[in-house]
C-alpha positions as CSV (number, residue, x, y, z in Angstrom):
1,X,3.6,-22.5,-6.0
2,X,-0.2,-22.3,-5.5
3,X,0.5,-21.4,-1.6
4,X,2.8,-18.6,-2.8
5,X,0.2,-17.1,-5.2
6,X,-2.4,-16.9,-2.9
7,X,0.3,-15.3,-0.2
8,X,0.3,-12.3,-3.0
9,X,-1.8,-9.8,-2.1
10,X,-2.9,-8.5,-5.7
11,X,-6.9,-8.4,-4.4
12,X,-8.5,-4.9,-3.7
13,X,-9.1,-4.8,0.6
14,X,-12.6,-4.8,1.5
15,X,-14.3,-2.5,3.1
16,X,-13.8,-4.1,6.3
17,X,-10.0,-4.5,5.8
18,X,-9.9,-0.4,5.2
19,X,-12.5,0.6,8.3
20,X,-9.5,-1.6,10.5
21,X,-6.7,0.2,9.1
22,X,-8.8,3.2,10.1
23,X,-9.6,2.7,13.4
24,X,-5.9,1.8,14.1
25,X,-4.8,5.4,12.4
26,X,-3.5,4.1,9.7
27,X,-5.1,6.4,6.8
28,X,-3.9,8.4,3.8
29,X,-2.4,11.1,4.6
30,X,-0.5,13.6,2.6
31,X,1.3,16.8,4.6
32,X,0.9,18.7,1.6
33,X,-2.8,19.3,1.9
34,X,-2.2,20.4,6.0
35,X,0.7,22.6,4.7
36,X,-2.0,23.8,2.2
37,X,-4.2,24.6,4.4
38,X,-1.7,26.5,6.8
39,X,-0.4,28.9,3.9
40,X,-4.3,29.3,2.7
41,X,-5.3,30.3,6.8
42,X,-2.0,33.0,7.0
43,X,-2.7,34.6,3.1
44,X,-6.4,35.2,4.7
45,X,-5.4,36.2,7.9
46,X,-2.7,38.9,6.7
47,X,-5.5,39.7,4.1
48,X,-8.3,40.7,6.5
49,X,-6.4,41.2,10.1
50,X,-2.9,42.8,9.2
51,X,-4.4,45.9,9.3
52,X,-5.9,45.8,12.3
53,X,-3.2,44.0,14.0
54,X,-0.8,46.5,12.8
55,X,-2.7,49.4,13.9
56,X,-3.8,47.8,17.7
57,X,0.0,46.7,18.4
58,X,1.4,50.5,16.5
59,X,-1.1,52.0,19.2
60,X,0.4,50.2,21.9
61,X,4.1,50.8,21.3
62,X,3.1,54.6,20.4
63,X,1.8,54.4,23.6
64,X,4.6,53.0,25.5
65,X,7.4,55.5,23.4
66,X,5.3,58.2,24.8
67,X,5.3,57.0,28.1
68,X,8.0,55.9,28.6
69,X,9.4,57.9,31.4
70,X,6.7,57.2,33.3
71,X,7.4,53.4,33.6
72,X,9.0,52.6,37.0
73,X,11.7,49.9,37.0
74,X,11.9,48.0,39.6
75,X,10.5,44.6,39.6
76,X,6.9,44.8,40.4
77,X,6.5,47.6,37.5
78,X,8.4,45.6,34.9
79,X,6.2,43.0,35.2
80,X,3.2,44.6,35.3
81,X,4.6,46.1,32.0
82,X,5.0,42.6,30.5
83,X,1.7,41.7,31.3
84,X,0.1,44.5,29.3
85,X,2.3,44.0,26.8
86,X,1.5,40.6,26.5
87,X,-2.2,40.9,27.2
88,X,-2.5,43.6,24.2
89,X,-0.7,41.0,22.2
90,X,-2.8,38.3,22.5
91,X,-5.9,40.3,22.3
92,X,-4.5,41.7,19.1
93,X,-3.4,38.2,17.7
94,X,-6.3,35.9,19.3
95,X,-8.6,35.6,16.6
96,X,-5.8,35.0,13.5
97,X,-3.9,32.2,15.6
98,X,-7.5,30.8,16.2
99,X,-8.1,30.7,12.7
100,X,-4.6,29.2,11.9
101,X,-5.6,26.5,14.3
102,X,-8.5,25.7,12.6
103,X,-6.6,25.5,9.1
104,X,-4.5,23.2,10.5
105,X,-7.2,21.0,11.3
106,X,-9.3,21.0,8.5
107,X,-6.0,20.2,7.0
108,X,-6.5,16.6,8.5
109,X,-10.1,16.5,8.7
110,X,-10.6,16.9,4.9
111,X,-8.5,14.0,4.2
112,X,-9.6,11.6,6.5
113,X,-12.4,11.2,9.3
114,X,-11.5,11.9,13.1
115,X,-9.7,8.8,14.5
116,X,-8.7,8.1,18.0
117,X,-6.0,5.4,18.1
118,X,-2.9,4.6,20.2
119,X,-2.0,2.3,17.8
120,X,0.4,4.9,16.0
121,X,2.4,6.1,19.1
122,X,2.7,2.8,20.4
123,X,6.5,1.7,20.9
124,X,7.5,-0.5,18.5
125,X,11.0,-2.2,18.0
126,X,11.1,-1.7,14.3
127,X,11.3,2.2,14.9
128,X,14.4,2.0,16.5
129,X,16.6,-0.7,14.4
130,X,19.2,0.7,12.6
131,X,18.2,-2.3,9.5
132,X,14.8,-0.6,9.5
133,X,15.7,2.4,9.5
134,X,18.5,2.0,6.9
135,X,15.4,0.7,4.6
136,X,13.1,3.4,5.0
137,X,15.8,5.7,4.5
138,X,16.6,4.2,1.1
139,X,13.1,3.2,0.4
140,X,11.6,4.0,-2.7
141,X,9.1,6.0,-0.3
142,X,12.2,8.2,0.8
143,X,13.1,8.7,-2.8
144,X,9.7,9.9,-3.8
145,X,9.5,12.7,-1.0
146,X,13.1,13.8,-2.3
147,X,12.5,13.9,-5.5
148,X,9.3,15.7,-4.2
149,X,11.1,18.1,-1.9
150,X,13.6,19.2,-5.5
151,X,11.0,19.8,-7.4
152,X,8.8,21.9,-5.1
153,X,11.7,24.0,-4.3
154,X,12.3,24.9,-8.0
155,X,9.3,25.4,-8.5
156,X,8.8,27.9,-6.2
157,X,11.8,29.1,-5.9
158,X,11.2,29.8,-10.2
159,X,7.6,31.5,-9.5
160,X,8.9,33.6,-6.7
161,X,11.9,35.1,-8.4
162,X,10.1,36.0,-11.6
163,X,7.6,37.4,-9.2
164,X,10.3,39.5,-7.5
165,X,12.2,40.3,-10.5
166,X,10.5,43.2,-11.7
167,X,10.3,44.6,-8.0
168,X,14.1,44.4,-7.5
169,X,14.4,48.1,-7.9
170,X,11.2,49.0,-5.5
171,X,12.4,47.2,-2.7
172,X,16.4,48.5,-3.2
173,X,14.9,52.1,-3.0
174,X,12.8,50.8,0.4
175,X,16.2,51.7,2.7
176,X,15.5,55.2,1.9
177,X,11.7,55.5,2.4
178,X,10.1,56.6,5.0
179,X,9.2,53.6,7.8
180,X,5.7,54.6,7.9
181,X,5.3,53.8,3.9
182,X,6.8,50.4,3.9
183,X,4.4,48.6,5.7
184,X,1.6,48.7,3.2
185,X,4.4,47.9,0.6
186,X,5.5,45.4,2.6
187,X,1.9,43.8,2.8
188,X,1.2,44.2,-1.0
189,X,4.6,42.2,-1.9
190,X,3.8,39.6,0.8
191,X,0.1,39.1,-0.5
192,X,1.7,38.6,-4.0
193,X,3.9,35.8,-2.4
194,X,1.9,34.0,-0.5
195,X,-0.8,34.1,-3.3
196,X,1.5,32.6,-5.9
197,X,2.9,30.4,-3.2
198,X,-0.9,29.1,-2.1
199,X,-2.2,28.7,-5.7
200,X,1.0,26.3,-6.4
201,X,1.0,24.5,-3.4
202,X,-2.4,23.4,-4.3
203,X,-1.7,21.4,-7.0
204,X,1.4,19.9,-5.0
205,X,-1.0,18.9,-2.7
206,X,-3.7,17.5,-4.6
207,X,-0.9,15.6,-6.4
208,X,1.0,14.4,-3.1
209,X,-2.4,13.5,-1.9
210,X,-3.7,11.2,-4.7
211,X,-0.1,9.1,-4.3
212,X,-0.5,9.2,-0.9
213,X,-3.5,7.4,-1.2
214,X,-3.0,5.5,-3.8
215,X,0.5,3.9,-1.6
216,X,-2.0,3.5,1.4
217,X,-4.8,1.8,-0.6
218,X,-1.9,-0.6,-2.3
219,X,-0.4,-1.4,1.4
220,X,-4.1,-2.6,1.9
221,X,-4.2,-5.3,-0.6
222,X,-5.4,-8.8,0.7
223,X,-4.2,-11.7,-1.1
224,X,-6.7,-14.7,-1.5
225,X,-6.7,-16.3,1.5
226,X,-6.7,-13.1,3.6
227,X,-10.5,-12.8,1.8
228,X,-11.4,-16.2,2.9
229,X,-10.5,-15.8,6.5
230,X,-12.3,-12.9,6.0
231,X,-15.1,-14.4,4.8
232,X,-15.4,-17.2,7.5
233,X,-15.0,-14.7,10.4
234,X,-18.0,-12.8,8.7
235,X,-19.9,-15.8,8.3
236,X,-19.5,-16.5,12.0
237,X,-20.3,-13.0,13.5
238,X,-23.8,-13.3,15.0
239,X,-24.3,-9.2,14.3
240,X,-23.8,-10.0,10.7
241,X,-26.1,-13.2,11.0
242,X,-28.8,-11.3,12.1
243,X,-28.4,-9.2,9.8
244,X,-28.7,-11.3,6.5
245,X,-31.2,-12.9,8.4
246,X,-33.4,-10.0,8.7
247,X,-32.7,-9.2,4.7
248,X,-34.2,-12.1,3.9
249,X,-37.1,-12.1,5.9
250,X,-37.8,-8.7,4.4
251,X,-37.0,-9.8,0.9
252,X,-39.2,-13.2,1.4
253,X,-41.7,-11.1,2.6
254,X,-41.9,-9.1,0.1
255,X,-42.2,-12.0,-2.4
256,X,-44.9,-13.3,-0.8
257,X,-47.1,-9.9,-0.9
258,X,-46.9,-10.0,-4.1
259,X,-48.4,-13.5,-4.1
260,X,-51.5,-12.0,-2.7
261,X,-53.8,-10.6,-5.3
262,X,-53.4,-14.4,-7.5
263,X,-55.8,-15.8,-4.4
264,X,-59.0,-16.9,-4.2
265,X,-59.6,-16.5,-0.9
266,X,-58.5,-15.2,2.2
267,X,-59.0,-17.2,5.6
268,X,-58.9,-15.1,8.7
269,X,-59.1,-15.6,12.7
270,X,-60.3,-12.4,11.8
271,X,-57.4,-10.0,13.3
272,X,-54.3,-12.3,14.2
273,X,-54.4,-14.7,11.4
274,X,-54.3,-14.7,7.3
275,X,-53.8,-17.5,5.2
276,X,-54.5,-17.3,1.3
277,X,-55.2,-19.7,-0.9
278,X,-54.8,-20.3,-4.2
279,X,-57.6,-22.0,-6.3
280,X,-58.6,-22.7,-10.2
281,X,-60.3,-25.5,-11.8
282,X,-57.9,-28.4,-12.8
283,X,-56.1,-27.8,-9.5
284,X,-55.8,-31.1,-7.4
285,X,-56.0,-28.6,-4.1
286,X,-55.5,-25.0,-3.4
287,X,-52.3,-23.9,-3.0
288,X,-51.4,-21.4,0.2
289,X,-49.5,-18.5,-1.3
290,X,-49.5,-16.0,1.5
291,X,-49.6,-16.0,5.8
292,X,-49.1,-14.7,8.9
293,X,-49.9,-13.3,11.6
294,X,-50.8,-10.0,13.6
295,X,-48.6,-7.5,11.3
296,X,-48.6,-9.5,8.8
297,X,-51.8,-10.9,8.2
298,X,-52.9,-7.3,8.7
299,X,-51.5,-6.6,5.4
300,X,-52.4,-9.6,3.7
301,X,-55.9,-8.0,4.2
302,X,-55.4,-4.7,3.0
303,X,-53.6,-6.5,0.1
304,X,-56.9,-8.5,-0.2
305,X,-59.5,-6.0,0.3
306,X,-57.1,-3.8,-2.9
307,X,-57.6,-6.3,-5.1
308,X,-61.2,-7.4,-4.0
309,X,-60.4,-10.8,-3.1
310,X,-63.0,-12.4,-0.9
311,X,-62.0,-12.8,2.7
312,X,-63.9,-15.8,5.1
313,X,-63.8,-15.9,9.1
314,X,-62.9,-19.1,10.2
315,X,-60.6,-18.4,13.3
316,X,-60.3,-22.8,13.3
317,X,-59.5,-23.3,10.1
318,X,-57.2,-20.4,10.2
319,X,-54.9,-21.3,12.4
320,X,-54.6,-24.9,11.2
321,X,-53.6,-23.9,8.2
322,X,-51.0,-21.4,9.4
323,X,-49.8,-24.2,11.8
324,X,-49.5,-27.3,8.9
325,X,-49.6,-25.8,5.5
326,X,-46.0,-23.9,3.8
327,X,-46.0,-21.3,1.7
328,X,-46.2,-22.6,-2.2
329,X,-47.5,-26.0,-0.7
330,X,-50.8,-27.5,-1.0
331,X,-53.0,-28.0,2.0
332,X,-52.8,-31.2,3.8
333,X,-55.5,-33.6,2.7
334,X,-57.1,-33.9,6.1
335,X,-58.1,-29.7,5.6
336,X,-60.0,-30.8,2.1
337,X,-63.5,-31.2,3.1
338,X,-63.2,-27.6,5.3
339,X,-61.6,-26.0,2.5
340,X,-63.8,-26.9,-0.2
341,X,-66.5,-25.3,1.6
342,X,-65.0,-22.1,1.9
343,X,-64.5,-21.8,-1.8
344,X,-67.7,-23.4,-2.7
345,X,-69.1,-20.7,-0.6
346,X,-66.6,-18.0,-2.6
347,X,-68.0,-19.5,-6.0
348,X,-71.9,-19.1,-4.9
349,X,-71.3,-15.7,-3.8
350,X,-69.2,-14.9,-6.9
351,X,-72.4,-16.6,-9.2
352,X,-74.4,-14.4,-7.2
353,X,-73.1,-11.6,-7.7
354,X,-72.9,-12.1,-11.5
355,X,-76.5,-13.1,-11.4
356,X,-77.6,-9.5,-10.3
357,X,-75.2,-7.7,-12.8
């Protein structure tokens, strides 16, 4: 029973478990926001480039009508007719496909970062069994996106008949209008569609997007002893060794710093070694607090020199200290006598000093 419970996977995925799924292309993603995007990039682009799509293609074909007698038909004229047909086409169309392009990406970008992975289009045997495919195709999954596809066709199917209701008798009287007026009619009534249609797919899509997450982050689940494994192979991985290594260097080294200004007295080689020491009567000996060396003894000095605490060269003594003495330790008896002399002569000067204030 206890092996079953731990095969459950009711524990949030790490962050490691997610940055995996990634990197194989498994993300959330909901083809609601890309369709989004899609009907946002045409509304825009018959917004601002019908017009002058309409008039650089209307040019063209007025163009060709008018010239038409002039067109020769045999083979080498015909296509040279297709290819400026087709080059004023593109020119014409370049810049709105472009941007439809771009929708279409920021369609995927927004919902998830670039990922590069074969693991998707890999052939798998599970994509082509029938039992699999019987159970995705009666999957709760497959019910959801029906019951999704019903309801955004009534929806909008609702919205854009009451939309078009009203205009029933406008666009009846359009057979007998003059060709050259229907276009901007045309546009206006498209506009009003395609609005409606891109303010409601937006909330389809944010909806469709949040349980399209939320079905990717719940497939991601770890049970407990997918976290242990976890834990061991992170435990094991030199990278992140050296990393929590290097915290705690930092974080001990900080500590320590901090250390600094409860010293007596600072013992120097004078530039590549700092050791300080810890001293008030009723102490049995002085207590190191703070070393190092080269960078660090540098700012044991500064540190020192802040907070006015006296600092002795005594490049011997120095580097015995740093090589025998720990930090929160006392020094080694046989560094007594040496020691007591330095902060005898800390105390005279300090005595001095008082004398002549």
């Amino acid at each position: 029973m206890a092996e079953d419970s731990d095969a459950e996977k009711t524990e949030d995925p790490t962050q490691k478990k997610l940055d995996e799924a990634i990197e194989k292309g498994d993300v959330a993603s909901s083809q609601e926001v890309g369709t989004w995007f899609v009907m946002a990039g045409a509304t825009l682009v018959l917004m601002v480039f019908s017009g002058s799509m309409g008039a650089s293609l209307s040019t063209t074909m007025r163009g060709l009508i008018a010239n038409s007698w002039q067109i020769p038909v045999d083979p080498t004229g015909l296509r040279l007719l297709y290819e400026a047909i087709g080059e004023h086409i593109l020119a014409a169309m370049a810049v709105p496909v472009l941007l439809l392009m771009l929708a279409a990406l920021a369609g995927n970008l927004i919902q998830h970062r670039l990922v590069w992975s074969a693991e998707s289009i890999t052939p798998k045997l599970s994509k082509i069994s029938p039992i699999e495919g019987a159970k995705r195709l009666f999957s709760m999954v497959a019910v959801a996106n029906f019951l999704k596809g019903v309801v955004k066709i009534l929806v909008l199917g609702g919205v854009l008949t009451a939309l078009m209701w009203p205009e029933r008798y406008r666009i009846m009287a359009m057979v007998r209008t003059d060709p050259v007026a229907i276009l901007p009619v045309t546009r206006s009534l498209s506009l009003k569609l395609m609005g409606a249609v891109v303010a409601i797919m937006a909330v389809l899509a944010v909806g469709d997007f949040l349980f399209q997450y939320r079905r990717w982050y719940e497939k991601q689940k770890m049970s407990l002893r997918d976290i242990k494994e976890e834990f061991k192979q992170s435990e094991g991985d030199p990278t992140i060794k050296g990393k929590q290594k290097q915290i705690r260097y930092q974080r001990s080294r900080k500590r320590m710093m901090t250390q600094v200004p409860k010293a007596a007295v600072v013992i120097t080689n004078p530039t590549h070694y700092a050791i300080a020491l810890q001293y008030e009567r009723g102490m049995e000996a002085p207590i190191c607090v703070a070393k190092g060396v080269d960078a660090v003894a540098r700012k044991i000095r500064e540190i020192a020199e802040e907070h006015r605490i006296p600092m002795v060269e005594n490049p011997p003594l120095a580097r015995a200290l740093h090589a025998t003495v720990e930090l929160d330790q006392a020094i080694p008896p046989e560094h007594y006598k040496a020691v007591a002399e330095v902060i005898g002569y800390v105390m005279r000067l300090r005595r001095a000093a008082s004398g002549l204030r």
